[in-house]
Structures are given as structure tokens and as C-alpha cells.
C-alpha positions as CSV (number, residue, x, y, z in Angstrom):
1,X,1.3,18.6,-1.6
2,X,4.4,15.7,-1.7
3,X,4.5,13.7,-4.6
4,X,6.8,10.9,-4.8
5,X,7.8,8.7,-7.8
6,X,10.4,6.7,-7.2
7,X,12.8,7.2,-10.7
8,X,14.5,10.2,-11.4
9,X,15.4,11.9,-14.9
10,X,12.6,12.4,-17.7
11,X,12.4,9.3,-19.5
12,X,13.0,5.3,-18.2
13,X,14.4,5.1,-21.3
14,X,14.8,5.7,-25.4
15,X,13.9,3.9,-27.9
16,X,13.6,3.5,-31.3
17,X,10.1,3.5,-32.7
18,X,11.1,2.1,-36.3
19,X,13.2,-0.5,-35.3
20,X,13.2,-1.2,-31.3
21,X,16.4,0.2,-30.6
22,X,17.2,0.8,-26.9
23,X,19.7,2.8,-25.5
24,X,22.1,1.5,-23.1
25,X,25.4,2.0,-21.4
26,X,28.3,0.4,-23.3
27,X,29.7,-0.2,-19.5
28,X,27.1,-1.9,-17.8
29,X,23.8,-4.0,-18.8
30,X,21.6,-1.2,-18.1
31,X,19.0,1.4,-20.6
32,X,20.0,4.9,-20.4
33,X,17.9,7.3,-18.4
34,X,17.1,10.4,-20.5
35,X,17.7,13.5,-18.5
36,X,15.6,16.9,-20.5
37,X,17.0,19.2,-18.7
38,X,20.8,18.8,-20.0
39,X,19.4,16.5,-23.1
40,X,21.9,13.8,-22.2
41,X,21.7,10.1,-21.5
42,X,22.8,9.0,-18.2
43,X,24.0,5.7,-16.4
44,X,22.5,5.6,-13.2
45,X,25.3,3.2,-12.3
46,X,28.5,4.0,-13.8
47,X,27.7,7.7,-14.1
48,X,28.2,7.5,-18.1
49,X,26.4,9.9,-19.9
50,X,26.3,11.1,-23.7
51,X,24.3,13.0,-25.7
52,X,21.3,12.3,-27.1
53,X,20.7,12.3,-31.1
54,X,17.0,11.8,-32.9
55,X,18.6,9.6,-35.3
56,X,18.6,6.0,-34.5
57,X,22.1,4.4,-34.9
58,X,21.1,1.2,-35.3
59,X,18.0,1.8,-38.7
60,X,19.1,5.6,-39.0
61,X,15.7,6.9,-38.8
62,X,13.9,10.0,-37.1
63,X,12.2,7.5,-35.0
64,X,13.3,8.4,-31.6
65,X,10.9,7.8,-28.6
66,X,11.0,8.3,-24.9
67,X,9.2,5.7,-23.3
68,X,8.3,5.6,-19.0
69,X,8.5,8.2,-16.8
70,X,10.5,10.2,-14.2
71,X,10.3,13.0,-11.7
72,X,11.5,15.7,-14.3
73,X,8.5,14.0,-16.9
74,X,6.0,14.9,-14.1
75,X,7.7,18.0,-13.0
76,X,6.7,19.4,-16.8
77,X,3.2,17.5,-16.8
78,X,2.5,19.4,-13.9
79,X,3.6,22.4,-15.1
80,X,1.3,21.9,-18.3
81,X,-1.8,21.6,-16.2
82,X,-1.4,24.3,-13.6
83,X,0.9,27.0,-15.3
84,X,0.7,29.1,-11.9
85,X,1.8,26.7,-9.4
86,X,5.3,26.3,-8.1
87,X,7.2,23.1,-7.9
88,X,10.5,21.6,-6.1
89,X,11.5,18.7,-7.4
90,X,14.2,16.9,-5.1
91,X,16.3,13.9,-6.3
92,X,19.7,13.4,-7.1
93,X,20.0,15.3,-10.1
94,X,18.7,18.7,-8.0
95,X,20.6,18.1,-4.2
96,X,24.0,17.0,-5.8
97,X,24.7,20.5,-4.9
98,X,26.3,21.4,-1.5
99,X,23.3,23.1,0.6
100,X,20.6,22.2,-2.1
101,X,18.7,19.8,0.1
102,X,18.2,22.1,2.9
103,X,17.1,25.4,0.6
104,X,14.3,23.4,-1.3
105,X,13.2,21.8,2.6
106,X,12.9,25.4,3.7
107,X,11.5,27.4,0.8
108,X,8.7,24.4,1.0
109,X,8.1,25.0,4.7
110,X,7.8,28.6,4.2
111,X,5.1,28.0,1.8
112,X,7.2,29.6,-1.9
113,X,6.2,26.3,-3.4
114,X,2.9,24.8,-3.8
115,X,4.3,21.1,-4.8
116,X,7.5,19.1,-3.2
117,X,8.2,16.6,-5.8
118,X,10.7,14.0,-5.7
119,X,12.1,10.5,-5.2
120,X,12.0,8.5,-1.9
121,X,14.2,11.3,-0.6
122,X,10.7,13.6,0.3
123,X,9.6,9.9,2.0
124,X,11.6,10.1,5.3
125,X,11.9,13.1,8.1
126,X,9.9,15.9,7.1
127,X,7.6,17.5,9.1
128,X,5.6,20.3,7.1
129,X,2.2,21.3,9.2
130,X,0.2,22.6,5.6
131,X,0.8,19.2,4.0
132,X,-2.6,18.0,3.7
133,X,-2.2,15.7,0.4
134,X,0.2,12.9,-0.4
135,X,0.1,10.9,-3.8
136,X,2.7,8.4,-5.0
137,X,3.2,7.9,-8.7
138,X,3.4,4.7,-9.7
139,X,3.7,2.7,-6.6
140,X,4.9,-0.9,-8.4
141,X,8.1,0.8,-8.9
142,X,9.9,-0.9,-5.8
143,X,7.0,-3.6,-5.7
144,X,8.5,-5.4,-9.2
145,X,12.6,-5.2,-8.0
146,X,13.3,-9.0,-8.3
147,X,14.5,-8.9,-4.5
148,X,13.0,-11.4,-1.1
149,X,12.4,-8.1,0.7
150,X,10.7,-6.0,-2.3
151,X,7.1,-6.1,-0.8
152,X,8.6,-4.9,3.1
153,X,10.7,-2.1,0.7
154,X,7.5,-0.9,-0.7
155,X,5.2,-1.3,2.5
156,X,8.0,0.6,4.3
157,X,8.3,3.1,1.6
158,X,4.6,3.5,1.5
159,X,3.8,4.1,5.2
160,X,6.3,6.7,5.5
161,X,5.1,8.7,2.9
162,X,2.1,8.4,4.0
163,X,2.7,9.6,7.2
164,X,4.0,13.4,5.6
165,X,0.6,14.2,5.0
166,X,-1.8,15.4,8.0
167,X,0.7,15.7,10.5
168,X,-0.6,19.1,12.3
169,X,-4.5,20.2,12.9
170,X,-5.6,19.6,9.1
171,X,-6.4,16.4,8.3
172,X,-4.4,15.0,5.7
173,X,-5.2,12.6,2.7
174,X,-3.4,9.8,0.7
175,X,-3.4,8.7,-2.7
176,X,-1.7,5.9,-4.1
177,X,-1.6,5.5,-8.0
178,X,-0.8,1.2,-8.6
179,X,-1.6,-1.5,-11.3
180,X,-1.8,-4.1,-8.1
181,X,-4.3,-2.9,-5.5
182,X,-4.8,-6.4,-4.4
183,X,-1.3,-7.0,-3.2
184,X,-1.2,-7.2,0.3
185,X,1.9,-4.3,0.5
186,X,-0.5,-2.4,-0.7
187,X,-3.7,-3.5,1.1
188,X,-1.9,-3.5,4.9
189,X,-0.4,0.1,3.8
190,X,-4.0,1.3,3.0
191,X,-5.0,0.2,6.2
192,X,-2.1,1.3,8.6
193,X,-2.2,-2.5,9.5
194,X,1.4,-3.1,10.5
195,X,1.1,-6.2,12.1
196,X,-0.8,-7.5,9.3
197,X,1.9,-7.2,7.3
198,X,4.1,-8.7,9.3
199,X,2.7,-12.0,9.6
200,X,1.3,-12.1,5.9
201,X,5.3,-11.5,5.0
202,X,6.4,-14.1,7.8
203,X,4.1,-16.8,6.3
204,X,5.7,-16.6,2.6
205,X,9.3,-16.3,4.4
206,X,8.7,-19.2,6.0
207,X,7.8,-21.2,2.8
208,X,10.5,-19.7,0.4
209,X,13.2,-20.3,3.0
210,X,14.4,-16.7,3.4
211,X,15.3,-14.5,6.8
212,X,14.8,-14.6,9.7
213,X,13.8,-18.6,9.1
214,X,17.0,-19.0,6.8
215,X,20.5,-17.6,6.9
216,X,21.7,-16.3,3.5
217,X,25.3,-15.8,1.9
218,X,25.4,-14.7,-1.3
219,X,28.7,-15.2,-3.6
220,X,29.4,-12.6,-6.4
221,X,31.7,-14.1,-9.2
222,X,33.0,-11.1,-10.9
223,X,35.3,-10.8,-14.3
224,X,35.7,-8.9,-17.7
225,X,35.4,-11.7,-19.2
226,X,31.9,-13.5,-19.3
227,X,32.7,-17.0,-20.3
228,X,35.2,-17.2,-17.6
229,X,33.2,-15.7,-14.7
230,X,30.2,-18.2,-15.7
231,X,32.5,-21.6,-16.0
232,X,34.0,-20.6,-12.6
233,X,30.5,-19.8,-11.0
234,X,30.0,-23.5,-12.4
235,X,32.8,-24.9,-10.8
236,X,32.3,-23.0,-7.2
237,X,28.8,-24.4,-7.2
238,X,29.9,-28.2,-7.9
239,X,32.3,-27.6,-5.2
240,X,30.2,-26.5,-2.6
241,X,27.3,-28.6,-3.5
242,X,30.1,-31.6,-2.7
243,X,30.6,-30.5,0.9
244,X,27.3,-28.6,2.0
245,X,25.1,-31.0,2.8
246,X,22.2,-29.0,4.8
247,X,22.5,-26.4,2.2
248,X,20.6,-25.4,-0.8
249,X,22.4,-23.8,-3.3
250,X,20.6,-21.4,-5.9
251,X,22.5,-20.2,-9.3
252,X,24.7,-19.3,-10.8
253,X,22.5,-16.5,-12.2
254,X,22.9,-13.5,-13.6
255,X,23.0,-10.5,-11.1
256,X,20.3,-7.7,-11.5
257,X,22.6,-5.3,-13.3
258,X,24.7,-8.0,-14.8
259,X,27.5,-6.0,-16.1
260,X,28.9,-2.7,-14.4
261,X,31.7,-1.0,-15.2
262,X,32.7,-3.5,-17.6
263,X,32.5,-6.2,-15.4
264,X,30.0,-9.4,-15.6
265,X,28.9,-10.8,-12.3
266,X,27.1,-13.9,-11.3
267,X,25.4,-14.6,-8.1
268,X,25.0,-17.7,-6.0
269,X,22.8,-18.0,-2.9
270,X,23.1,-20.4,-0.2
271,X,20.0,-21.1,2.5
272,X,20.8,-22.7,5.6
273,X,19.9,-23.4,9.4
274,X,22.7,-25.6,10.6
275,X,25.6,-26.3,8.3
276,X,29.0,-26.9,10.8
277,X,31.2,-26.5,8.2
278,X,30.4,-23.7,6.3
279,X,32.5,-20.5,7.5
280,X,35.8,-23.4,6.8
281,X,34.6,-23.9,3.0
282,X,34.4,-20.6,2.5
283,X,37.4,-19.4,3.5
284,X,38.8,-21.9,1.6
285,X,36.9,-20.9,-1.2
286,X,38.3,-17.6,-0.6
287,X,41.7,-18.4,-0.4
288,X,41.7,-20.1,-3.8
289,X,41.4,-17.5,-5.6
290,X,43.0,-14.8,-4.1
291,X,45.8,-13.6,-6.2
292,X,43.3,-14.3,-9.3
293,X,43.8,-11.4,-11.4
294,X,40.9,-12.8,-14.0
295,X,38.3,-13.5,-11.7
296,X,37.1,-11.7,-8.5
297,X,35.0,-14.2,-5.5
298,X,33.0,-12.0,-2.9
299,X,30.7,-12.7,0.1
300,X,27.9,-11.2,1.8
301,X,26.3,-12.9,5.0
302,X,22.5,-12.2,5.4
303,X,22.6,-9.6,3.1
304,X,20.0,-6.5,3.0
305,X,19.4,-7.2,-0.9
306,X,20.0,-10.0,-3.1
């Protein structure tokens, strides 16, 4: 059997259950990932980590909760329900080490584990002739990133999986654990119906102005100081909206993970077709602040992920 849930560690997160204290990293705007097996809280980001107390700092109550779930959570579940059966679980915390990866990939060919657990890592390249089972945990994981290509990540993410399972003479089964059956990712995955996909995603591409019927840049405005980076991703925006004129401009918003490292960023997309100008007000752009030790401009042309 593969399983694959896409988070690793125990716990999404910890939380208070007194108060509603959560947990994150003083670095960056992100919760803290509780890891069991060293019983620390780790950054997935910036790598900081610190132990965990079951005093809340903020109400100082025993009110401590773990809340969500990761491949270590399931790795114990498991374990609870079937004491007997032997389990690899693969993700970064267990192949950081050098020849890790390729010892769990061979003790699971050569059948000393029952269960190959792990992140999207078990999704891609392996060829095991007993696997007869596949079931994804929690499929909405890569379905909810607030990202244009979310639903082809998922539907990619999916069908590879999938394909671990039944890959010799035995024939091989699929089960997908998700709070949104309907969603066509989902549906065109169930049905190996590739080219379904494709022109179900082409038709909302088309309407939202994204790739391959848009170009894309995306602008990162990046500072340790908030006010600053947001009243200069104010001014870039007036500027360029004064001299792109086939362009629409989106933002400035907040990136995704809006401060790493100590270091707030703002993001501004442009969508355009023909714009003659563009590449020269950008560089111009560029130009003005280089040299600015307060505030950091970067660009990204038809980026993978926004």
C-alpha cells in the first residue's frame, strides 16, 4: 500500500484551547508545524524551530491542543489500528539523511514494509509490482493553495499517484479521501480523462485572463519594514498604471507567506497580450531602485506560481 498526504510533521498546528492562541514563527507569517518525534515546533520556511511547552504563553493555561494532521499523525494512527504492520514514512523530516531515500525505496520493494507513507515524494517514479492499493489523505490539500494553477497541481498530483498502484499483473485500486468530490480535478482524475481536464482548465483560463491566453509578470516588493514596502508597492503601481495601457494591474497584496525571514513582501501582477513598452518600464523600474538598501523590487516573467 502507498499512502500520500501531502503535509509533513504531526500536527498543522498548536493551539490554545482556552484562549485561541496559535503558534507561529516570530520570522515569518506562518503557524508552527508540531513535529512528535523531537517535540519541537518547526518553520517549514525559515527552518526556526523551538520547543514545545503545554502552557499557553499568551492565558498561561494547560490548554494546549494540536489541531490538523500530518504524515507522522497518520504514521501513529496507523500504528494504533494495526499494531503488526510495518510502515515507511518518507518526507523531509525522514530522507534529510544522505542515502535515506534509496534504503526506505528498497526495503519497500523487497517487501520489509507493508505501508510506504509519505508526502508527494512516494507520487513520482516508483515502480513496485505488489502495490495493489493507493489512497490519498486529504486530497484538498493542494486543491485550496490560493494559486491560477492549483487545480492542474492537484490533477497532476493525483494521476500520478494513482498510477503507483496496479502497475504489474495484479490489478490495482485507488482511493481518494476529499471534502470536494464534485470539483472537476477531482472528477477528470477519477476518470483518467486527461483531455477533459484540459479543456475544462482552458475554458476558466481563458475567462480569468491567465496562461497560455495571458502573459504574466509578477513584482515582489520586499522590506523589513511594512509600512515602507506597502507605500512603495503603492507608488510602483500608480506608476505603471500611468504608462501600461493594455495592461491590467492586480495588487498590491499581500504574498501567501507575507513575511519570511523577517521580511514583508507584497505582490503585484500584471496580464497582458500586447503591451510595446513593457520590458523598457521595467527596467526602468528596476533601475530606480537599485542601490535601495530599505526596499528590495523583483521580477518573475510567466511565473510557475503566483
Amino acid at each position: 500500500i502507498i499512502l500520500l498526504l501531502n503535509r509533513r510533521g504531526y500536527a498543522s498546528f498548536i493551539s490554545c484551547k482556552n484562549c485561541g492562541f496559535v503558534f507561529k514563527c516570530p520570522h515569518c507569517d506562518i503557524t508552527l508545524t508540531y513535529h512528535k518525534s523531537t517535540n519541537n515546533l518547526r518553520c517549514h520556511y525559515c527552518g526556526y524551530a523551538e520547543k514545545i511547552e503545554n502552557i499557553c504563553p499568551d492565558c498561561k493555561e494547560k490548554s494546549i491542543t494540536s489541531l490538523g494532521v500530518g504524515t507522522e499523525k497518520i504514521e501513529e494512527e496507523l500504528l494504533s489500528i494495526y499494531p503488526n504492520i510495518k510502515i515507511s514514512r518518507m518526507d523531509f523530516d525522514t530522507t534529510s539523511k544522505k542515502g535515506s531515500h534509496a534504503k526506505i525505496i528498497k526495503e519497500f520493494k523487497e517487501h520489509k514494509q507493508d505501508i510506504l507513507l509519505g508526502t508527494q515524494i512516494v507520487a513520482k517514479g516508483l515502480d513496485f509490482e505488489n502495490v495493489t492499493l493507493v489512497g490519498v489523505l486529504n486530497a484538498d490539500t493542494s486543491l485550496n493553495i490560493p494559486d491560477f494553477k492549483s487545480s492542474e497541481t492537484t490533477f497532476s498530483l493525483l494521476s500520478q499517484v494513482s498510477g503507483r498502484s496496479g502497475r504489474s499483473t495484479k490489478e490495482g485500486e485507488v482511493i481518494i479521501q476529499t471534502f470536494n468530490k464534485e470539483h472537476y480535478a477531482i472528477q477528470y482524475v477519477k476518470n483518467h480523462n486527461y483531455l477533459g481536464f484540459y479543456k475544462e482548465e482552458m475554458k476558466i483560463r481563458q475567462k480569468l485572463k491567465y496562461p497560455p491566453f495571458y502573459y504574466i509578470v509578477y513584482i515582489r516588493i520586499s522590506s523589513k519594514d511594512n509600512d515602507t514596502c506597502y507605500k512603495e508597492s503603492l507608488k510602483i503601481k500608480k506608476s505603471l498604471e500611468r504608462y501600461l495601457d493594455k495592461t491590467i494591474i492586480l495588487g498590491p497584496s499581500a504574498t501567501n507567506v507575507f513575511k519570511l525571514n523577517n521580511i514583508y513582501r507584497y505582490g503585484i501582477i500584471l496580464k497582458y497580450k500586447n503591451q510595446d513598452n513593457l520590458i523598457d518600464i521595467l527596467n526602468k523600474m528596476i533601475n530606480a531602485y537599485k542601490g535601495n538598501h530599505k526596499v528590495t523590487v523583483d521580477l518573475n516573467f510567466n511565473p510557475g506560481h503566483l
